[in-house]
N, CA, C and O atoms as a DFTB+ gen file, in Angstrom:
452 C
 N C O
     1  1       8.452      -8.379      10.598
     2  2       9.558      -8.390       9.685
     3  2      10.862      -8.253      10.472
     4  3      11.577      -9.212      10.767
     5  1      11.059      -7.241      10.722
     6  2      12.623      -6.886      11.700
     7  2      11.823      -6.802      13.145
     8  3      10.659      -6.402      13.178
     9  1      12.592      -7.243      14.437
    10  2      12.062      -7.565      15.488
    11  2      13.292      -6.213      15.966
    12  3      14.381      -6.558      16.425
    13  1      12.996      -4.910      15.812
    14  2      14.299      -3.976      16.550
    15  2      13.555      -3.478      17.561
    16  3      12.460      -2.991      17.278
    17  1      13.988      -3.503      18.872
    18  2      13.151      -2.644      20.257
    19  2      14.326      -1.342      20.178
    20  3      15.239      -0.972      19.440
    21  1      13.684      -0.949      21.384
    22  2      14.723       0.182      22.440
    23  2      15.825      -0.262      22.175
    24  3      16.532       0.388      21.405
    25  1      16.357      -1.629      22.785
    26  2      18.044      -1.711      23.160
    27  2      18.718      -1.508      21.675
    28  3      19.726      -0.848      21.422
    29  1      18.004      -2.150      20.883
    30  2      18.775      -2.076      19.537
    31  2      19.314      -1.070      19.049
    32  3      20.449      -0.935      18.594
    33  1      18.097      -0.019      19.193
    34  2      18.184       1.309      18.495
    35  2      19.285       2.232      19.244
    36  3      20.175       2.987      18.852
    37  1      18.833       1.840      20.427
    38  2      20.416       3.167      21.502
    39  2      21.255       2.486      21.328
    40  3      22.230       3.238      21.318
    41  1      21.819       0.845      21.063
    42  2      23.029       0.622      20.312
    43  2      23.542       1.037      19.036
    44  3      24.730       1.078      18.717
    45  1      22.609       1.320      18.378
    46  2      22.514       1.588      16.729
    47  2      22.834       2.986      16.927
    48  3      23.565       3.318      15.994
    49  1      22.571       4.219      17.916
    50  2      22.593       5.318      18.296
    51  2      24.155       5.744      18.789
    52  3      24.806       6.737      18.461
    53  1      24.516       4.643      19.690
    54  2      25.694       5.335      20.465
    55  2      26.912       4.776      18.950
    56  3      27.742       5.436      18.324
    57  1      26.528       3.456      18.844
    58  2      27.558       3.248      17.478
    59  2      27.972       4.263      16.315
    60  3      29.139       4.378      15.939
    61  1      27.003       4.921      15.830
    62  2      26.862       6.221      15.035
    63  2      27.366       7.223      15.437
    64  3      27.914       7.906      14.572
    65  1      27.399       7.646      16.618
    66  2      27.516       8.901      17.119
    67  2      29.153       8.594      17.083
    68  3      29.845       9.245      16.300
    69  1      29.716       7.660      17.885
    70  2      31.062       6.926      17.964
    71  2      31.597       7.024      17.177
    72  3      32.715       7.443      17.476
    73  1      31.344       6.716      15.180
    74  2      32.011       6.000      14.760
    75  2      31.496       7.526      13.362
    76  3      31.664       7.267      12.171
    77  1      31.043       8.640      13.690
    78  2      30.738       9.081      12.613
    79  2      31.079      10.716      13.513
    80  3      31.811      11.468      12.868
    81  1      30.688      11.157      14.645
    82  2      31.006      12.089      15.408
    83  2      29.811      13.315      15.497
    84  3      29.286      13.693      14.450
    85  1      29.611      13.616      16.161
    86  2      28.475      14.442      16.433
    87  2      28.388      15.568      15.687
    88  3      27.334      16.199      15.770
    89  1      29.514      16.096      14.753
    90  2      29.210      16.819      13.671
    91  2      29.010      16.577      12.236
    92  3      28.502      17.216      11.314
    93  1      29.397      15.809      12.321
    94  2      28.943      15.024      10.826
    95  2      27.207      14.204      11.186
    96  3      26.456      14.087      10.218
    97  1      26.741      13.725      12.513
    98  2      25.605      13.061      12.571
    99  2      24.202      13.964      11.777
   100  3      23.170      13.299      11.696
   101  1      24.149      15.384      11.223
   102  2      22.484      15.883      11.125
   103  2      22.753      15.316       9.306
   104  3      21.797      15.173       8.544
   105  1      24.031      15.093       8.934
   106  2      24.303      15.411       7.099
   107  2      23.949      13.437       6.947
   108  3      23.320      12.943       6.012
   109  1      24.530      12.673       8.080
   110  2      24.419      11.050       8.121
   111  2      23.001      10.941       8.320
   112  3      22.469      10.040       7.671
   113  1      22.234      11.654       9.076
   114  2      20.685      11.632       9.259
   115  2      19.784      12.159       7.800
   116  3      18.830      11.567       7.296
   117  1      20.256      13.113       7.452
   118  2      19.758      13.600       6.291
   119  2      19.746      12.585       4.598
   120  3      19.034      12.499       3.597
   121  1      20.813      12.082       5.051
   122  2      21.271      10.849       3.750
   123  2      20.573      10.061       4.155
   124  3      19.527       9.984       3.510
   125  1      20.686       9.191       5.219
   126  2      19.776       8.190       5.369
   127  2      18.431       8.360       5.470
   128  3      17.862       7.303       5.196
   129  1      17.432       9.527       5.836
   130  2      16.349       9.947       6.026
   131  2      16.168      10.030       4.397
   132  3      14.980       9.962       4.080
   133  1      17.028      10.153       3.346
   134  2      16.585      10.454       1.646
   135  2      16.449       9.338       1.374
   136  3      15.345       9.005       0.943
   137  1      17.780       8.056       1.549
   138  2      17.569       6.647       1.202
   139  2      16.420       6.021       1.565
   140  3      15.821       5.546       0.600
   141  1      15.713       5.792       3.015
   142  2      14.993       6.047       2.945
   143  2      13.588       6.239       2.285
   144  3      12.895       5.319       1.851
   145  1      13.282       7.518       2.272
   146  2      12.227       7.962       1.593
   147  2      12.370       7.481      -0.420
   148  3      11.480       7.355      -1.261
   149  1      13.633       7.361      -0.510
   150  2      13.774       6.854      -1.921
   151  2      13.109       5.047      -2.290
   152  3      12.655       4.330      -3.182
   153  1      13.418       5.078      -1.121
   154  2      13.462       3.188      -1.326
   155  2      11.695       3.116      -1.124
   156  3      10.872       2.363      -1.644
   157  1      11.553       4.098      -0.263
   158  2       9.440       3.983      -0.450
   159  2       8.826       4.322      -1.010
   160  3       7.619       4.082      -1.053
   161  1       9.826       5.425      -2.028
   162  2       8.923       5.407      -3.530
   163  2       9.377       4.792      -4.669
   164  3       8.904       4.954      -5.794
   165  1      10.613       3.842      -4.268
   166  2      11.012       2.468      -5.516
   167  2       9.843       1.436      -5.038
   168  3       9.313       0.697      -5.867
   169  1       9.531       1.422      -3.911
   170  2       8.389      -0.149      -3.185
   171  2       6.663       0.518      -3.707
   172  3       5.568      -0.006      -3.914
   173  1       7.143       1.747      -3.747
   174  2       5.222       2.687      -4.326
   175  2       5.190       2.478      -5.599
   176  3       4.086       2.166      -6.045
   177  1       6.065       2.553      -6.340
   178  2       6.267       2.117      -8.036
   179  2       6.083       1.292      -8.643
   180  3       5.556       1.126      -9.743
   181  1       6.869       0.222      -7.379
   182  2       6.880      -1.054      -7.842
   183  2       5.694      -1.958      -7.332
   184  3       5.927      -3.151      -7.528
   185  1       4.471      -1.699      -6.723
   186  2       3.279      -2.285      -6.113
   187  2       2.537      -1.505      -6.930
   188  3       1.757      -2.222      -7.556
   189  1       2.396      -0.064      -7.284
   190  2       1.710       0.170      -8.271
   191  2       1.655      -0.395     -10.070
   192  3       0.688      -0.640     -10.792
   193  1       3.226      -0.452     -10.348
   194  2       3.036      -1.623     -11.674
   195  2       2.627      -2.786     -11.578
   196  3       2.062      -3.274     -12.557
   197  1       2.785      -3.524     -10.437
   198  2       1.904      -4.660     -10.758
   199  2       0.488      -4.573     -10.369
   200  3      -0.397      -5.407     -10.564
   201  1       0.437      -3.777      -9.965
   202  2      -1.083      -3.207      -9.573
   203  2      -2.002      -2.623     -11.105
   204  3      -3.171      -2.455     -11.454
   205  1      -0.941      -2.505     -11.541
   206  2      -1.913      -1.862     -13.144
   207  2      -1.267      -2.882     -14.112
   208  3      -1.181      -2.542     -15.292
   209  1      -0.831      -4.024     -13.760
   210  2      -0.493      -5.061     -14.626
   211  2      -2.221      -6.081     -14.346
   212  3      -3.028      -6.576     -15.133
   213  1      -2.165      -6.025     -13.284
   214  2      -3.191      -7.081     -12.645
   215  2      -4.780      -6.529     -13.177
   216  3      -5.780      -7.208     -13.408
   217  1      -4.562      -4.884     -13.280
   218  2      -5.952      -4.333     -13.743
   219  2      -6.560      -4.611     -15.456
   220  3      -7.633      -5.026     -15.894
   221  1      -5.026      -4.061     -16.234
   222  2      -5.204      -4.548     -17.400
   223  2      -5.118      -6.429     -17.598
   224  3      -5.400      -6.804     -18.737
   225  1      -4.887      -7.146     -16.944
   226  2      -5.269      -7.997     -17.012
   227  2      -6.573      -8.757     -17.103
   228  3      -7.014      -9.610     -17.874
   229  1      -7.017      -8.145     -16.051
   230  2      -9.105      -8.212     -15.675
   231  2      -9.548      -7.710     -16.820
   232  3     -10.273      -8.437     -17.500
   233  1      -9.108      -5.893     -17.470
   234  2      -9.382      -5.434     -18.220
   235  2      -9.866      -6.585     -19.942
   236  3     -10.925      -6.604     -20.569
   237  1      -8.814      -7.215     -20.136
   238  2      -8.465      -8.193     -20.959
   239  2      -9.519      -9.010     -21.497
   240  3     -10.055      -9.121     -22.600
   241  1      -9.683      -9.700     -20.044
   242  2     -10.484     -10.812     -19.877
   243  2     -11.807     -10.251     -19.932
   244  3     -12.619     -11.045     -20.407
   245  1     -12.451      -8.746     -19.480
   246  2     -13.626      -8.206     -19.858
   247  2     -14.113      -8.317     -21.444
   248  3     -15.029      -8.856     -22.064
   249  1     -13.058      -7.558     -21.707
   250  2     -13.427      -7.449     -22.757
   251  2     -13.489      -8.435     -23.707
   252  3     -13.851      -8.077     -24.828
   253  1     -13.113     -10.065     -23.460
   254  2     -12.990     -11.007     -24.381
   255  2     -14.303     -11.603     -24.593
   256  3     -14.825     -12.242     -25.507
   257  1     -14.643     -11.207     -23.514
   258  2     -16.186     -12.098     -23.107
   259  2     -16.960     -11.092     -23.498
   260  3     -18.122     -11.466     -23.341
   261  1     -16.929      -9.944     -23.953
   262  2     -17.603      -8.666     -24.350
   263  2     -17.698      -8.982     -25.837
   264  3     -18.793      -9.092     -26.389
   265  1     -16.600      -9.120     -26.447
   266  2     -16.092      -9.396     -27.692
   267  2     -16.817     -10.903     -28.519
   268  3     -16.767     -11.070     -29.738
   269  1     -17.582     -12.062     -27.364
   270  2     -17.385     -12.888     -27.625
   271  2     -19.283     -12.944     -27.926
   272  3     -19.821     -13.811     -28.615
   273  1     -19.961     -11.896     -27.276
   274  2     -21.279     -11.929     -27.291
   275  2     -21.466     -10.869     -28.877
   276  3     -20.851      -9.911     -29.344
   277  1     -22.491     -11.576     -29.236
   278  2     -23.027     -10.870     -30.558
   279  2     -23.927      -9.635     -30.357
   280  3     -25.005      -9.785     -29.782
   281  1     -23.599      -8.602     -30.735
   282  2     -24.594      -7.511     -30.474
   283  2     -25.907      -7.649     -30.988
   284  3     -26.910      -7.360     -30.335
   285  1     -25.919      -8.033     -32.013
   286  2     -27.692      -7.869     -32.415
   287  2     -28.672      -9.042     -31.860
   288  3     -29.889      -9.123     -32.026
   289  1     -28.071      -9.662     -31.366
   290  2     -28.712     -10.740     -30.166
   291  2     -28.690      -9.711     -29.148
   292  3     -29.618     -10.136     -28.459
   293  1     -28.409      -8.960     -28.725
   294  2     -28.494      -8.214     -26.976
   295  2     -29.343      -6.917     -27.935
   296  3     -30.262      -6.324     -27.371
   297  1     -29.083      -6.651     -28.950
   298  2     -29.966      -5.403     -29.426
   299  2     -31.636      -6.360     -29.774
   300  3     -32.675      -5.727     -29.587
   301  1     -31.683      -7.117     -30.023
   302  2     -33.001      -7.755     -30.111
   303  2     -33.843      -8.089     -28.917
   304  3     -35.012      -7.776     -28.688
   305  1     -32.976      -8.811     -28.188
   306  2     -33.432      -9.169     -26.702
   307  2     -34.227      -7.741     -26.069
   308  3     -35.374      -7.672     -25.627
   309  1     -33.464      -6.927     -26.159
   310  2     -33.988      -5.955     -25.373
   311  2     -35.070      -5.303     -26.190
   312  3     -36.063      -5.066     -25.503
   313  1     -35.160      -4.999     -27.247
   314  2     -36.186      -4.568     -27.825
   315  2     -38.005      -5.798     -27.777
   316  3     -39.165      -5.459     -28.014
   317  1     -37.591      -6.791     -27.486
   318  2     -38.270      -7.632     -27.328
   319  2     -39.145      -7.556     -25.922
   320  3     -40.359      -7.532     -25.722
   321  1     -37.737      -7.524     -24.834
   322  2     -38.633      -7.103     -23.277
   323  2     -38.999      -5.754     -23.114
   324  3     -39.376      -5.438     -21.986
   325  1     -38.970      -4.794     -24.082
   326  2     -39.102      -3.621     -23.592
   327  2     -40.195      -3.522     -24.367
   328  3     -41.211      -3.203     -23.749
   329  1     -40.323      -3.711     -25.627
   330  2     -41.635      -3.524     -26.588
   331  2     -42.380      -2.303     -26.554
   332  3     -43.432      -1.941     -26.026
   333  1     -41.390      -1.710     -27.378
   334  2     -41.505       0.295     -26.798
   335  2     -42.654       0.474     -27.903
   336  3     -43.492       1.343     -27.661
   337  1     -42.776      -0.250     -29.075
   338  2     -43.854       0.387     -30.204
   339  2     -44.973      -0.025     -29.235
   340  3     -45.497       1.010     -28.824
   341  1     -45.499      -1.006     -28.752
   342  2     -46.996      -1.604     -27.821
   343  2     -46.800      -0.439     -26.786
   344  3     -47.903       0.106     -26.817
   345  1     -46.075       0.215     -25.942
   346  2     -45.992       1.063     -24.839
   347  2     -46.482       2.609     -25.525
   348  3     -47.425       3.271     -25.093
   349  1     -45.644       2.976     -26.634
   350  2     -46.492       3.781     -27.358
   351  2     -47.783       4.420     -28.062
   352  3     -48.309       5.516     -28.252
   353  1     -47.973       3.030     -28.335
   354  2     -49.614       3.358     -28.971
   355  2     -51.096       3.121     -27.607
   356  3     -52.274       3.450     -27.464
   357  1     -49.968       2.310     -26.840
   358  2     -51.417       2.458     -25.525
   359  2     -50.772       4.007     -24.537
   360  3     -51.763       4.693     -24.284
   361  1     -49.788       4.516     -24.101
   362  2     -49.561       5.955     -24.530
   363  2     -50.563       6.715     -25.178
   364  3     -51.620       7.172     -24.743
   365  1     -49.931       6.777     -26.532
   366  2     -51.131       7.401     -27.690
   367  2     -52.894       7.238     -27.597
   368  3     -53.635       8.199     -27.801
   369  1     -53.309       6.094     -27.315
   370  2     -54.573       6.276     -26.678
   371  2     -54.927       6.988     -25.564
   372  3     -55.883       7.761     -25.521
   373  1     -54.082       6.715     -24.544
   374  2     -54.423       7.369     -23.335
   375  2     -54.671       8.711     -23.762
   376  3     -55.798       9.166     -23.560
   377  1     -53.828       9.401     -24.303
   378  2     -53.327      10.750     -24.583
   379  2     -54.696      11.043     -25.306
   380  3     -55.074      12.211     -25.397
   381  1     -55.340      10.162     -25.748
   382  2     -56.622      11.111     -27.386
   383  2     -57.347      10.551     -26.320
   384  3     -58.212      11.288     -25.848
   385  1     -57.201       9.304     -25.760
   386  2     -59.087       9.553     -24.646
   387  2     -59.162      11.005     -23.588
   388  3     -60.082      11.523     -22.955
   389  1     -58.082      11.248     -23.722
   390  2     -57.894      12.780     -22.229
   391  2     -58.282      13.687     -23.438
   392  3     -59.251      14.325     -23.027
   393  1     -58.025      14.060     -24.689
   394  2     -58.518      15.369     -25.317
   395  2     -59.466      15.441     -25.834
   396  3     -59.752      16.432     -26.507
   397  1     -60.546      14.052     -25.637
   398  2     -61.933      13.812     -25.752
   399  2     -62.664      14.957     -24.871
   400  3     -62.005      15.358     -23.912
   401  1     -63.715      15.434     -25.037
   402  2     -64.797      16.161     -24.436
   403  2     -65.361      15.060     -23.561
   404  3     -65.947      14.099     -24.059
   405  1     -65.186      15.200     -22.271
   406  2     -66.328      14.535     -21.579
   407  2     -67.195      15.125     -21.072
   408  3     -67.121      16.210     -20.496
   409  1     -68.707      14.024     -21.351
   410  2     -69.553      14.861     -21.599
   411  2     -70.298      14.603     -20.005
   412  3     -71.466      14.973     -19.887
   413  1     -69.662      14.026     -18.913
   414  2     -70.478      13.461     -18.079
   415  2     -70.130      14.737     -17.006
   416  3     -70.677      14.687     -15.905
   417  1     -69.460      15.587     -17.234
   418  2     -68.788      16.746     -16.258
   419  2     -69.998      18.213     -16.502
   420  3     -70.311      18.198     -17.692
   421  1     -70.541      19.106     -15.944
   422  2     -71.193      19.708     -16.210
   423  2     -70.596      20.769     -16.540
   424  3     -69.523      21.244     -16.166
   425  1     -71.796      21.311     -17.685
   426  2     -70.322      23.007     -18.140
   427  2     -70.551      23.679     -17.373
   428  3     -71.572      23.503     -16.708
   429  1     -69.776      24.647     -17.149
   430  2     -69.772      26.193     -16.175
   431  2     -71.002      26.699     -16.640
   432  3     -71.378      26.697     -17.812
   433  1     -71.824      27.286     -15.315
   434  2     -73.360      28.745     -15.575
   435  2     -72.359      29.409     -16.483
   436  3     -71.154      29.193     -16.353
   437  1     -72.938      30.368     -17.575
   438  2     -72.593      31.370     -17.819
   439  2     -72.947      32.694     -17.365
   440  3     -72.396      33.768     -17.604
   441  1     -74.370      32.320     -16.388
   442  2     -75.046      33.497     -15.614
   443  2     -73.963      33.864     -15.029
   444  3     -73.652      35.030     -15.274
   445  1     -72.975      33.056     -14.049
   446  2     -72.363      33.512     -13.070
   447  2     -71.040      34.308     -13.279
   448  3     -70.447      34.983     -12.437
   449  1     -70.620      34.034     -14.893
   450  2     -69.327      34.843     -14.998
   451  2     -69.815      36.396     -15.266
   452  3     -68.980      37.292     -15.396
C-alpha cells in the first residue's frame, strides 16, 4: 500500500520536531496515536457490517430453500427409513425370548447350598 522506509520516516521526524517543537511533540504524538487508533475502529466497524450483511444474506437464502421443502414429505421419509414400529416389536421379542425359562441350562444342587 504505502512504500515508507527509514529515510521517509526521519524526514517525517526531523519535519515535526522543526515545525511543531519538542514541547508540544508527546500532546502531537498523543493526537495522532488517537486518530489513529480511531480510524481502526471506523475500518473494524466498517468490515464487520458488511461482514454481517454478507451473513444475513446466506442466512436468507438458507432459509428459502428450507421454506421451500414440505415438511411432511421429510417427516414421512424418515419414518419410512427408520421403521421404528418393525425395530420395536423384534426388540419386544427379543426381550420375552430372554424372560423365557430355559430349560437346556441345569438348575443349581440344592444339596450344596
Amino acid at each position: 500500500m504505502f512504500d515508507i522506509g527509514w529515510p521517509e520516516l526521519i524526514i517525517i521526524a526531523v519535519v515535526t520536531i522543526v515545525l511543531v517543537g519538542p514541547q508540544e511533540l508527546p500532546s502531537v504524538l498523543r493526537t495522532c496515536t488517537r486518530a489513529v487508533r480511531r480510524m481502526r475502529e471506523l475500518m473494524f466497524d466498517f468490515q464487520s457490517g458488511f461482514d454481517d450483511l454478507a451473513r444475513e444474506a446466506e442466512l436468507d437464502e438458507v432459509r428459502e430453500n428450507l421454506s421451500s421443502v414440505p415438511y411432511r414429505n421429510i417427516a414421512n421419509k424418515v419414518d419410512e427409513e427408520l421403521d421404528l414400529e418393525t425395530e420395536f416389536n423384534e426388540l419386544n421379542d427379543i426381550v420375552e425370548e430372554d424372560k423365557k425359562p430355559n430349560n437346556s441350562e441345569p438348575e443349581p444342587d440344592k444339596a450344596l447350598t
